[in-house]
C-alpha positions as CSV (number, residue, x, y, z in Angstrom):
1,X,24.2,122.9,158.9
2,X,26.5,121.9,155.7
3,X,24.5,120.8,153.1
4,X,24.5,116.8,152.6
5,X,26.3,115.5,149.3
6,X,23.6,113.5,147.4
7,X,24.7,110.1,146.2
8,X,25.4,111.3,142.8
9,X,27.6,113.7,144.0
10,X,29.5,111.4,146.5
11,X,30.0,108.8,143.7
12,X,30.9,110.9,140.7
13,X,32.5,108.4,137.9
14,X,34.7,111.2,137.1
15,X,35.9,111.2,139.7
16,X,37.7,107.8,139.7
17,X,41.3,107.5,138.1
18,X,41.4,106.9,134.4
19,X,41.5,103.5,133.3
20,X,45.0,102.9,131.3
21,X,46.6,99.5,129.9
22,X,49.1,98.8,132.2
23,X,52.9,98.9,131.0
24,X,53.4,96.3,127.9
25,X,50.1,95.5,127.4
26,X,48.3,95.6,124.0
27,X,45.4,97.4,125.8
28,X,42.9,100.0,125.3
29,X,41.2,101.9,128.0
30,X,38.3,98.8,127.7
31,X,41.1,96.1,128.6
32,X,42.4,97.2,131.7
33,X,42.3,94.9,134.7
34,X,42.1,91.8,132.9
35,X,46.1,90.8,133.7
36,X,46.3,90.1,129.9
37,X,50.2,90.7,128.9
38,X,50.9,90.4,125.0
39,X,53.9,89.0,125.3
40,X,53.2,86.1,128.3
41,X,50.2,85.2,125.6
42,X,52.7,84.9,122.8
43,X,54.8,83.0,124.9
44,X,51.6,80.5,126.1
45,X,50.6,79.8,122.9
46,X,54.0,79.3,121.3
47,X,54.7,76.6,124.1
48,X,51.4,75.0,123.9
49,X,51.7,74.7,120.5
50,X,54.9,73.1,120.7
51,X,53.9,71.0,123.8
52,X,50.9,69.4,120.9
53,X,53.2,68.6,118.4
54,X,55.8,67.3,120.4
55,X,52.4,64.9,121.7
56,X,51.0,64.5,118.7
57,X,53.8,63.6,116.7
58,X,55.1,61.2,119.7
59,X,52.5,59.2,118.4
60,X,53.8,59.8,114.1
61,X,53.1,57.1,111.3
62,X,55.7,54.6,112.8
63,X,54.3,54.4,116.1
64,X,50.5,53.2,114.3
65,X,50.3,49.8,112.9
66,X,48.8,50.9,109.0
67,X,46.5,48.3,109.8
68,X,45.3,49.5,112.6
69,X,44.5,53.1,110.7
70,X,42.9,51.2,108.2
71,X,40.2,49.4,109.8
72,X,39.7,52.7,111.3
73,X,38.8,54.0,107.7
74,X,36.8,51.0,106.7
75,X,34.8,51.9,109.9
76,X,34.2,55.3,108.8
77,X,33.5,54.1,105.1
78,X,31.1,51.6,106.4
79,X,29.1,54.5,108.8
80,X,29.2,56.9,105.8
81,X,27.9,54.2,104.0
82,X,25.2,53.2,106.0
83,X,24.2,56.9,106.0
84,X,23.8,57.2,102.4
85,X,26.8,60.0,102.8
86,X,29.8,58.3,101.4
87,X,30.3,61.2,98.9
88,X,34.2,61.8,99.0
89,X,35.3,59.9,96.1
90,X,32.7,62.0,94.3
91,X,33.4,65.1,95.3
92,X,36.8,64.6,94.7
93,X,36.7,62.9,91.2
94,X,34.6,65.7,90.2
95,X,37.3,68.8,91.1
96,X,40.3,66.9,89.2
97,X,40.3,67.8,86.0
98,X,40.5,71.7,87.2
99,X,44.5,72.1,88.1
100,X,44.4,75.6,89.4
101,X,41.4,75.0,91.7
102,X,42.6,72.0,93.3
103,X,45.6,73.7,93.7
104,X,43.7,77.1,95.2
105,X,42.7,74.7,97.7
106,X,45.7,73.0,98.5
107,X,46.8,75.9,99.5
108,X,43.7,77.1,101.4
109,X,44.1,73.9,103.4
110,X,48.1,74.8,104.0
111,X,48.0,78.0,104.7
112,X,44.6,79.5,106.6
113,X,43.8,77.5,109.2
114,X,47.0,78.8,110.8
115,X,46.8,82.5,109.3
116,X,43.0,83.2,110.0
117,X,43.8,81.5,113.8
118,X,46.5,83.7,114.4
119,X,44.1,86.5,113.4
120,X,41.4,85.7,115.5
121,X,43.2,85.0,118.4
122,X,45.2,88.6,117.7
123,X,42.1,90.7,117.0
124,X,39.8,89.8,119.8
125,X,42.9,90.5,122.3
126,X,43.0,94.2,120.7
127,X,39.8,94.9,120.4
128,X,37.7,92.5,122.8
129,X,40.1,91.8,125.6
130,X,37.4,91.2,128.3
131,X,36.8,88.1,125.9
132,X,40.2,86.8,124.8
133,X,41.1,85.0,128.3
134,X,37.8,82.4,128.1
135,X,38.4,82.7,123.7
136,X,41.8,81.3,124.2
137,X,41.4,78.9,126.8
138,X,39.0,77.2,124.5
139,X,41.5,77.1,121.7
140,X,43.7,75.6,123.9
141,X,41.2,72.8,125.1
142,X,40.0,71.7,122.0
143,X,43.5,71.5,120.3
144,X,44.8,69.5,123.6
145,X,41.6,67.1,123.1
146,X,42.3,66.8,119.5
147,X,45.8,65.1,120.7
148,X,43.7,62.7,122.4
149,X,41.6,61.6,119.5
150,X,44.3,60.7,117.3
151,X,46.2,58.5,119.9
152,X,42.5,56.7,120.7
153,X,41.5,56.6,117.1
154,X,44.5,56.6,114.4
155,X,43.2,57.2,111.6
156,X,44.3,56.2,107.7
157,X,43.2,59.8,105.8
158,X,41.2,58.8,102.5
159,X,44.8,59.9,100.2
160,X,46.4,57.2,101.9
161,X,43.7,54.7,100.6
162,X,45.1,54.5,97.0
163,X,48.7,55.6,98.2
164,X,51.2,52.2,97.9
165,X,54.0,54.0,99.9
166,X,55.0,52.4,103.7
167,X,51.9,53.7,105.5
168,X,49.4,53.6,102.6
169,X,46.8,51.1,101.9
170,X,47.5,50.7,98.0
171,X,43.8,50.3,96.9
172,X,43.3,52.4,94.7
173,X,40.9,50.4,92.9
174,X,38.7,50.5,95.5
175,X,39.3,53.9,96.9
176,X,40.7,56.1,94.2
177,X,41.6,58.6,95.8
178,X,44.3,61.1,94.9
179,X,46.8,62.6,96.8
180,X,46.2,66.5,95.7
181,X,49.4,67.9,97.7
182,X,51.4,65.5,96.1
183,X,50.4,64.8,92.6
184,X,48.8,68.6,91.7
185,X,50.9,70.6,94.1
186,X,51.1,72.8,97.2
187,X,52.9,74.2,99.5
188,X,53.8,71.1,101.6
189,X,54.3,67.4,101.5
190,X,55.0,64.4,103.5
191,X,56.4,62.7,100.6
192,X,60.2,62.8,102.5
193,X,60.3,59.4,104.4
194,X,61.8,61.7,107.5
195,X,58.7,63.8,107.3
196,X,55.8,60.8,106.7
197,X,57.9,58.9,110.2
198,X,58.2,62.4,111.9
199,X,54.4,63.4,111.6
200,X,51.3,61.5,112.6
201,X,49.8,61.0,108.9
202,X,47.0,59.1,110.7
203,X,45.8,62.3,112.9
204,X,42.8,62.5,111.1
205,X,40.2,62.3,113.5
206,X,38.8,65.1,114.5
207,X,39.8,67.2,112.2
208,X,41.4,70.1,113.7
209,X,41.8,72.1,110.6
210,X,37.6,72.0,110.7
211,X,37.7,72.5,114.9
212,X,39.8,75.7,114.7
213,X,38.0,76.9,111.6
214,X,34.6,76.4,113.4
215,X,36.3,78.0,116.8
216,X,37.0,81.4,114.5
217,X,33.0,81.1,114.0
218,X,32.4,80.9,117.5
219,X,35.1,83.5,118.8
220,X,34.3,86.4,116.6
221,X,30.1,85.9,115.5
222,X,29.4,88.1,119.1
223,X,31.7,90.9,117.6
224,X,31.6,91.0,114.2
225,X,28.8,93.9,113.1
226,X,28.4,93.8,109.6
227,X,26.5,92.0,107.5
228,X,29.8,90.9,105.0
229,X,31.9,90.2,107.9
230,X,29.3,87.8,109.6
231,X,28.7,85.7,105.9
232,X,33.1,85.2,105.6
233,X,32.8,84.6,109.1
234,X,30.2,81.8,108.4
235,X,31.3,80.6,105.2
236,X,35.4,79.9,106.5
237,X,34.2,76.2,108.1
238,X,32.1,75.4,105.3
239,X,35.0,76.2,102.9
240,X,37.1,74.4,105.0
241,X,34.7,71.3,104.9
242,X,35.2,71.6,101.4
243,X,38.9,71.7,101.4
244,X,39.5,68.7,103.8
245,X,37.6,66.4,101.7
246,X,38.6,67.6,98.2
247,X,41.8,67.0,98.7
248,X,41.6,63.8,99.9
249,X,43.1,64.5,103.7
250,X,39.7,63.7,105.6
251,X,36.1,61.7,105.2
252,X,33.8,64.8,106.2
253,X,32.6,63.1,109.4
254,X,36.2,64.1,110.5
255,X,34.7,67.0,110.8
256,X,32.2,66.3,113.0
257,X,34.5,64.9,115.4
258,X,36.0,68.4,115.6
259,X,32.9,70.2,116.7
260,X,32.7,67.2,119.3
261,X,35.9,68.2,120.2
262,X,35.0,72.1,120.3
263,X,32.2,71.4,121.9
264,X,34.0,69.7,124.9
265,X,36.8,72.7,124.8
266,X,33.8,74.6,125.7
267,X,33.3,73.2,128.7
268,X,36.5,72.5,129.9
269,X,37.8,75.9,129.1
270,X,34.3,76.8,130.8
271,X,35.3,74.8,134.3
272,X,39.2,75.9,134.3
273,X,38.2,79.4,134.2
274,X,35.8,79.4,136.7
275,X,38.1,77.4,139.0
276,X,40.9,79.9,137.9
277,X,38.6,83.3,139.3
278,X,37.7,81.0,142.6
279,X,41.1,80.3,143.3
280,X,42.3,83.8,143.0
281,X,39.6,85.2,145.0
282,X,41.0,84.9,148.5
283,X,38.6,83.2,150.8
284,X,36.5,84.9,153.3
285,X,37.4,85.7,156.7
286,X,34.4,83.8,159.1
């Protein structure tokens, strides 16, 4: 009689076709089969990004009443101050006198929460594709629930306290706050009266700059080794805690708001990509 194949011998891995990125794919041998194309994820962030501003900026500084964003802050203020953690105008008043760092951080806030996004988003699709799909949908949920926040809760930012223009408060003697962007320098300012009615000055809360910054956290602690790596990874939302509030474009509970708001794009992402795998798989015949 012919001598029976054992099951190792019927099943040999090597004997299956090697695994290859499919045609136009940014893949590795690992990220085959997750239907990942670079360019249709270039092309779903682009539009999604310009789907939230379009959103977010349909509801810009002239749609808000001021007064309406600054009852907002006085609640904020009030809750701050009831916690014994007012500590902007502090923080702030102590980081003045020091030009260059104020303007170090002016550009930190300008510049990185895009640039260290763009990053994460790039480098867990290279390297950790079977992640990037439930990564990305998160992204996506917490900056869509972000949109909703500033229409429910417009929100005066503590530079526009002190600031006398249209859509400022112009008490400065009792919230001194300084304008850094404006009066030290940056890279950016809504000083143009097109830009301050274009843009929603009063999108404070959450804080996405903190949200996306804390998302970077979340997306890349599971795959990032060493022991430097996991302390920047840690130390980005702290630093830009520090940046939101020094230079007077949020109250620090702003940021809390955007790990509410993280939190929640958790979830949804969690639910749209479970319903996602259920509707692909194709039902079972009885």
């Amino acid at each position: 009689m012919p001598a029976t194949a054992s099951p190792t011998e019927r099943y040999d891995v090597t004997d299956r076709p090697p695994t290859t990125a499919g045609p136009g794919r940014l893949g590795r041998p690992a990220g085959a089969g997750t239907g990942l194309y670079w360019w249709a994820e270039i092309i779903l962030v682009l539009a999604f990004y310009v789907v939230y501003s379009a959103v977010r900026n349909r509801f810009g500084s002239e749609s808000v009443e001021p007064a309406e964003a600054f009852v907002n802050a006085e609640r904020v203020i009030d809750l701050e101050e009831a916690m014994g953690l007012y500590l902007e105008p502090g923080l702030q008043a102590a980081f003045l006198d020091h030009r260059w760092f104020i303007q170090f951080w002016n550009l930190f806030y300008g510049t990185f929460h895009f640039g260290l996004t763009v990053f994460a988003l790039i480098w867990i699709y290279r390297r950790h594709p079977h992640l990037y799909a439930r990564q990305r949908s998160t992204f996506l949920c917490t900056t869509g629930l972000a949109v909703v926040g500033f229409g429910l809760f417009p929100l005066m930012p503590p530079r526009l306290l002190s600031d006398c223009g249209e859509f400022g408060a112009c008490l400065a003697a009792l919230y001194p706050f300084v304008d850094t962007v404006s009066d030290i320098g940056g890279l950016w300012s809504f000083d143009s009266g097109t830009m301050q009615r274009v843009s929603n000055q009063y999108a404070a809360m959450p804080s996405l700059h903190f949200a996306w910054a804390a998302w970077c956290t979340v997306a890349l602690w599971p795959i990032v080794v060493s022991r430097t790596g996991r302390v920047l990874v840690v130390a980005y939302p702290l630093a830009t805690l520090f940046a939101i509030v020094v230079t007077g474009n949020h109250f620090w509970i702003d940021a809390v708001g955007g790990l509410v708001v993280l939190a929640a794009g958790h979830v949804l992402s969690g639910l749209l990509v479970v319903g996602w795998r259920r509707w692909q798989t194709p039902a079972r015949m009885p």
